[in-house]
C-alpha positions as CSV (number, residue, x, y, z in Angstrom):
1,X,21.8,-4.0,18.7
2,X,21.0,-3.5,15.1
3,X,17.6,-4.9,12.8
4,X,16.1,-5.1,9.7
5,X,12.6,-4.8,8.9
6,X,10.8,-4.6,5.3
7,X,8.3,-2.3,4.7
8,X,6.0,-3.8,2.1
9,X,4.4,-2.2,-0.6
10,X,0.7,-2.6,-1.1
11,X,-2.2,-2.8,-4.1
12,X,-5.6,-2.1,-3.9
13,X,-7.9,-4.8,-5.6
14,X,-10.7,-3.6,-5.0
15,X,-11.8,0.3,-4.0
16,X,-14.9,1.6,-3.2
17,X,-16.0,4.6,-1.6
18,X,-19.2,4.9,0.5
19,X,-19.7,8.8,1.1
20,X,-18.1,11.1,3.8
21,X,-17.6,10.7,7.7
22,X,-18.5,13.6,10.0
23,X,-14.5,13.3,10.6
24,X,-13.9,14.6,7.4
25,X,-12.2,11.1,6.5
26,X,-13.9,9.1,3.7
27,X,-16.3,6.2,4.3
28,X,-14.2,3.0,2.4
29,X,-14.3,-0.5,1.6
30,X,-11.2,-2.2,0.3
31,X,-9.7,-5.4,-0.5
32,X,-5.6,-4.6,0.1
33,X,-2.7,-6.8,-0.7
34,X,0.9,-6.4,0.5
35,X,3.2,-7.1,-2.4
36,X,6.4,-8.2,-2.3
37,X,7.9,-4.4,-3.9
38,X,9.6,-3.5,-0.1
39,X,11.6,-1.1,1.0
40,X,14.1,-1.9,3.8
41,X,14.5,0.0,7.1
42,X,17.7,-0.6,8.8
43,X,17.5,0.1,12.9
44,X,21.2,1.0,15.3
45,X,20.8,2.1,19.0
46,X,21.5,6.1,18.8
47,X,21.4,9.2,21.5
48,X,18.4,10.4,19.6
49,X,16.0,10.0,16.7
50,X,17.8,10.1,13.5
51,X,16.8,9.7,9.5
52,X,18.6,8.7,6.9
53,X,17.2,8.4,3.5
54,X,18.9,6.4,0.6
55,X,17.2,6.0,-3.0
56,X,14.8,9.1,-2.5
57,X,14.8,12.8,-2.4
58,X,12.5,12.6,0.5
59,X,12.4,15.1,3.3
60,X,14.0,13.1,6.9
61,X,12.4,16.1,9.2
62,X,8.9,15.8,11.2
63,X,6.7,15.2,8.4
64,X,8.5,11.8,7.5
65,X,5.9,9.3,9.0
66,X,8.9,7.6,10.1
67,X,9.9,10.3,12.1
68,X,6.1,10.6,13.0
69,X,6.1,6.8,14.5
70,X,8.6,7.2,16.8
71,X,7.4,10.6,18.4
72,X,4.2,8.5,18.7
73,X,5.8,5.6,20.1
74,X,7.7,8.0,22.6
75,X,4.8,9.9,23.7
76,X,2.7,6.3,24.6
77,X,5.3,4.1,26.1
78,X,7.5,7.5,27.8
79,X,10.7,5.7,26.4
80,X,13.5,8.4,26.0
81,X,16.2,6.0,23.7
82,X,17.2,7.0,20.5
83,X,17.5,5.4,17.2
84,X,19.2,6.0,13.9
85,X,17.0,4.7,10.9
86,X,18.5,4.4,7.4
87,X,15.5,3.9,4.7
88,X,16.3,2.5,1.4
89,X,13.7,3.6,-0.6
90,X,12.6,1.0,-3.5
91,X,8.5,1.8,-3.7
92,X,8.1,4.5,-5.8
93,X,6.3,7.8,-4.5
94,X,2.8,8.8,-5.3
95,X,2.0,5.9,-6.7
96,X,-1.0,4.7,-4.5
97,X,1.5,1.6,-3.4
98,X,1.3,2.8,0.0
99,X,4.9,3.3,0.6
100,X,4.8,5.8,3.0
101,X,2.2,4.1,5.2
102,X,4.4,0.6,5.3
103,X,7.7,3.0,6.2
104,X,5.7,4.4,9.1
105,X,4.3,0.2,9.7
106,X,8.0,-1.0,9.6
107,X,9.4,2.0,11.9
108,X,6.5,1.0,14.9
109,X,7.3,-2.6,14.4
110,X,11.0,-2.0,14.2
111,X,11.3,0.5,17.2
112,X,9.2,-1.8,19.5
113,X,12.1,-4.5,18.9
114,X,15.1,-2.0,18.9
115,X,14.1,-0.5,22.3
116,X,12.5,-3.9,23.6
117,X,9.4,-2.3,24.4
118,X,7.2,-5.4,24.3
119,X,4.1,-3.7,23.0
120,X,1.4,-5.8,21.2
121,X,-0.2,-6.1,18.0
122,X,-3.0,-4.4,18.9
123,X,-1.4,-2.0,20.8
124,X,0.6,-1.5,17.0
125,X,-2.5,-0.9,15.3
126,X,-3.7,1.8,17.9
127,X,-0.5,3.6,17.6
128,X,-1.2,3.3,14.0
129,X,-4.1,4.5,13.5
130,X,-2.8,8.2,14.8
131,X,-0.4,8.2,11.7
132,X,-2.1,7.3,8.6
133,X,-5.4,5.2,7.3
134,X,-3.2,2.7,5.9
135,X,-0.6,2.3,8.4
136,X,-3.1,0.0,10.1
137,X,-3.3,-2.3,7.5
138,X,0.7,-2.0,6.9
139,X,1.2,-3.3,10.2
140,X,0.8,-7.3,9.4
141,X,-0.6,-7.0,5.6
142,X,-1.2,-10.0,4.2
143,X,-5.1,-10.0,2.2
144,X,-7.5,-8.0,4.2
145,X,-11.1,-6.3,4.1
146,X,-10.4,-3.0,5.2
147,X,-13.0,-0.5,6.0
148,X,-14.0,2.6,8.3
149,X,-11.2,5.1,7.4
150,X,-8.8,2.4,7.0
151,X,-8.9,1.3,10.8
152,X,-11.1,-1.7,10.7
153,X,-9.5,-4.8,9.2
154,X,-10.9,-8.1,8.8
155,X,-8.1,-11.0,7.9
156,X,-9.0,-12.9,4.3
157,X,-7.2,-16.2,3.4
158,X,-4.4,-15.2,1.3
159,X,-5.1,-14.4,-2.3
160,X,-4.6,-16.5,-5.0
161,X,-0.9,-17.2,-6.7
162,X,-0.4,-14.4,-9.1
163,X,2.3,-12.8,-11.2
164,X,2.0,-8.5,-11.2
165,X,3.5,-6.1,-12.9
166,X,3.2,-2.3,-12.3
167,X,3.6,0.7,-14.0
168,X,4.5,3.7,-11.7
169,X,3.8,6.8,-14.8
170,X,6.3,9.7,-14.6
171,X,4.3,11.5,-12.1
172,X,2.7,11.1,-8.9
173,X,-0.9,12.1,-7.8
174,X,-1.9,13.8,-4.7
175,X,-4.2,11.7,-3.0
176,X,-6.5,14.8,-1.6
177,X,-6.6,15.9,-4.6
178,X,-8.4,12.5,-6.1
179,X,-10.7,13.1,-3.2
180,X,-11.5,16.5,-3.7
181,X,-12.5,15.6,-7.2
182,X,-14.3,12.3,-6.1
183,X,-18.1,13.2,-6.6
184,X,-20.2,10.1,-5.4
185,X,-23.3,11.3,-7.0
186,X,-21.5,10.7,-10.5
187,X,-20.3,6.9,-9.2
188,X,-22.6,4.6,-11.5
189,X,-20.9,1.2,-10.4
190,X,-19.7,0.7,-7.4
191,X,-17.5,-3.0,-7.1
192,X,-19.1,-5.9,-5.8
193,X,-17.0,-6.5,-2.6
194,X,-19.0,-9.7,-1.7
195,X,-18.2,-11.7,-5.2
196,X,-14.5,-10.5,-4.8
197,X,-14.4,-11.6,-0.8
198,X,-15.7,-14.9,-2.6
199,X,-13.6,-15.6,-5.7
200,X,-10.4,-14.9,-3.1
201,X,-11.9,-17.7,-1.0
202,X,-12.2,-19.9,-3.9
203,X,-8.9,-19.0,-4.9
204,X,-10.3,-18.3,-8.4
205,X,-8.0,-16.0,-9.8
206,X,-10.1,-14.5,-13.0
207,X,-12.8,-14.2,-10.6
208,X,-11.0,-12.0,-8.4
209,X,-9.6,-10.2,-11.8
210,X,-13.2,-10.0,-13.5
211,X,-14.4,-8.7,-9.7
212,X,-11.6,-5.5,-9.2
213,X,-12.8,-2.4,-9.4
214,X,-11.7,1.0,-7.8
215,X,-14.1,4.3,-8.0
216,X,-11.2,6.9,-7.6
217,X,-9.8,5.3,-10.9
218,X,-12.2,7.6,-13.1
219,X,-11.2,10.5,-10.9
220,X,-7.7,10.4,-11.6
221,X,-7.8,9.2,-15.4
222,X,-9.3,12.9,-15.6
223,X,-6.1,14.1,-14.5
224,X,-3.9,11.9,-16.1
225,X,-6.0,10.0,-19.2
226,X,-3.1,7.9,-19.9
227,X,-3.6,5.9,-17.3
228,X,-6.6,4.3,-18.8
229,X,-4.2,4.0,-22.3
230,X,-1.4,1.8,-19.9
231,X,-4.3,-0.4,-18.4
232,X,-5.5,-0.9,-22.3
233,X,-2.1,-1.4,-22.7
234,X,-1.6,-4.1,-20.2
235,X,-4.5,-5.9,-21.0
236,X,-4.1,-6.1,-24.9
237,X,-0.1,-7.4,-23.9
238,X,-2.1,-10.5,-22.4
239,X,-2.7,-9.3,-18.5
240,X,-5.9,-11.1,-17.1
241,X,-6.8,-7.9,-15.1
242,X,-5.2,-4.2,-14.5
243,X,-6.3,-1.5,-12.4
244,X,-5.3,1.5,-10.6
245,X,-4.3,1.0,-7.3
246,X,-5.2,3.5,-4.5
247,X,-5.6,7.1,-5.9
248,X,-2.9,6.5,-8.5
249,X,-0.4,7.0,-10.8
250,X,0.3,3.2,-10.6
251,X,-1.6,1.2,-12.8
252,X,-1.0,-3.0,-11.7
253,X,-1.5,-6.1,-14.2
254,X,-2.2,-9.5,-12.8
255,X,-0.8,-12.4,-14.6
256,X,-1.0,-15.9,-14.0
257,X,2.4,-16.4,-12.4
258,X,5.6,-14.7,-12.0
259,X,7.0,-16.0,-15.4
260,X,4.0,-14.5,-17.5
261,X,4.4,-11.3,-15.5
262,X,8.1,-11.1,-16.4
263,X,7.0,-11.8,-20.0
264,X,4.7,-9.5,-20.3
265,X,6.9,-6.5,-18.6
266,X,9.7,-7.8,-21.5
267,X,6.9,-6.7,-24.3
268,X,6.2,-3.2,-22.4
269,X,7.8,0.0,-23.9
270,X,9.8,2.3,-21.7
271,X,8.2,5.2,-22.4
272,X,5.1,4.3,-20.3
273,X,6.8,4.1,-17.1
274,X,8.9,2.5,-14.7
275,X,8.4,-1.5,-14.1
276,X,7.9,-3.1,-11.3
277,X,7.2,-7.2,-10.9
278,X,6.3,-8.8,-8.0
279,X,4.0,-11.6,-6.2
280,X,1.6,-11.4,-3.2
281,X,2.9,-11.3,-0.1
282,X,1.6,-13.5,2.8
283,X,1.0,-11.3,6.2
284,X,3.7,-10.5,8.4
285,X,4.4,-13.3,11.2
286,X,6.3,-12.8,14.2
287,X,3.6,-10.1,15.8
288,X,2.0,-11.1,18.9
């Protein structure tokens, strides 16, 4: 038996962070998106747990959250198979798109079906939880309020139709290092989460572009100033909103539709960074 499963890339709308749990993990409340950007896990019956990683110089040892996934799927269900994994790596790294967490999402999901383990959704997310903040939301996607670590989700109709392009910078950001930096005292605005929980209901799209917002933006523009320069870029090219997603170095435009997004990556020089262009993606169906 052999399977496919696409790990989807995600953005960060909106990005707020509340102060720090006695856990050492930061209180936050997010708006994520899964986006169609994906890469693609390919699944084969195997005598043990193997990685293979195409389109990335990525370590395929025990740090891999792949790798991590199925020792934790092994350790809850006692299941002994083996699997070889081949990841074609399309999301960029670093680049707050999440790519890491949906590789660890698709491997649980995958994994489940390759050794017909029949484990539920919400046995998924608990498995989840014990490899990443994000990995939770990674398991279905979709729009979601996410908040807690990451662990608490709350399902939001789908966001509005959209056209995106990104701009992954030629370097990545550490994302303890954003939150080493991150001093809540010198937050001034926080997003409203309630107007953009609102406009994505009304399926007003410059609502929900006049309503982003993400504090660890200011953080990492300290580090890297040009991001602010690519999101002035983006906006004065004709994007309705841009923003960092996550703790960076992708900065995201929203357009009205995908035509306008490929226009406007057409206008954008080189030099600034790689391109990407996508479209929302609806949550993952299939999980029971």
């Amino acid at each position: 038996m052999s399977l496919v499963v696409k790990a989807y890339a995600k953005i960060n709308l909106l990005l707020d962070v509340l102060g720090k749990r006695s856990d050492g993990y930061h209180q936050v409340e997010m708006v994520m998106q899964t986006i169609t950007l994906h890469d693609r896990l390919e699944f084969a019956a195997g005598k043990d747990v193997f990685l293979e990683i195409k389109g990335a110089n990525l370590p395929a040892g025990d740090d891999n959250l792949i790798i991590r996934a199925a020792r934790v799927v092994r350790d809850y269900t006692g299941c002994r198979q083996g699997a070889r994994i081949i990841l074609h790596k399309n999301i960029p790294v670093a680049a707050g798109l999440g790519g890491g967490s949906a590789d660890a999402a698709a491997a649980l999901i995958g994994l489940n079906q390759l050794w017909q383990l029949g484990l539920s959704k919400k046995e998924l997310y608990i498995l989840s939880e014990k490899i990443g903040s994000d990995v939770p939301f990674c398991i279905s996607g979709g729009t979601a309020l996410v908040e807690g670590r990451g662990e608490k989700l709350t399902n939001l109709p789908p966001a509005p139709a959209m056209g995106l392009v990104l701009i992954k910078p030629p370097y990545g950001i550490s994302t303890a290092q954003v939150y080493h930096n991150l001093n809540l005292k010198e937050v001034n605005n926080h997003p409203n989460i309630s107007k953009m929980i609102a406009a994505i209901e009304r399926q007003d799209l410059l609502a929900v572009c006049k309503s982003m917002g993400n504090v660890l933006e200011e953080v990492a523009a300290r580090m890297h100033p040009n991001i602010l320069e690519i999101k002035r870029i983006l906006l004065k090219q004709g994007a309705l909103g841009a923003l960092m997603s996550g703790s960076g170095s992708t900065v995201f435009a929203i357009t009205e539709d995908l035509s306008s997004a490929k226009g406007l990556a057409d206008r954008l020089l080189p030099e600034i960074g790689n391109v990407y262009i996508a479209a929302p993606q609806r949550a993952r169906e299939g999980l029971q």
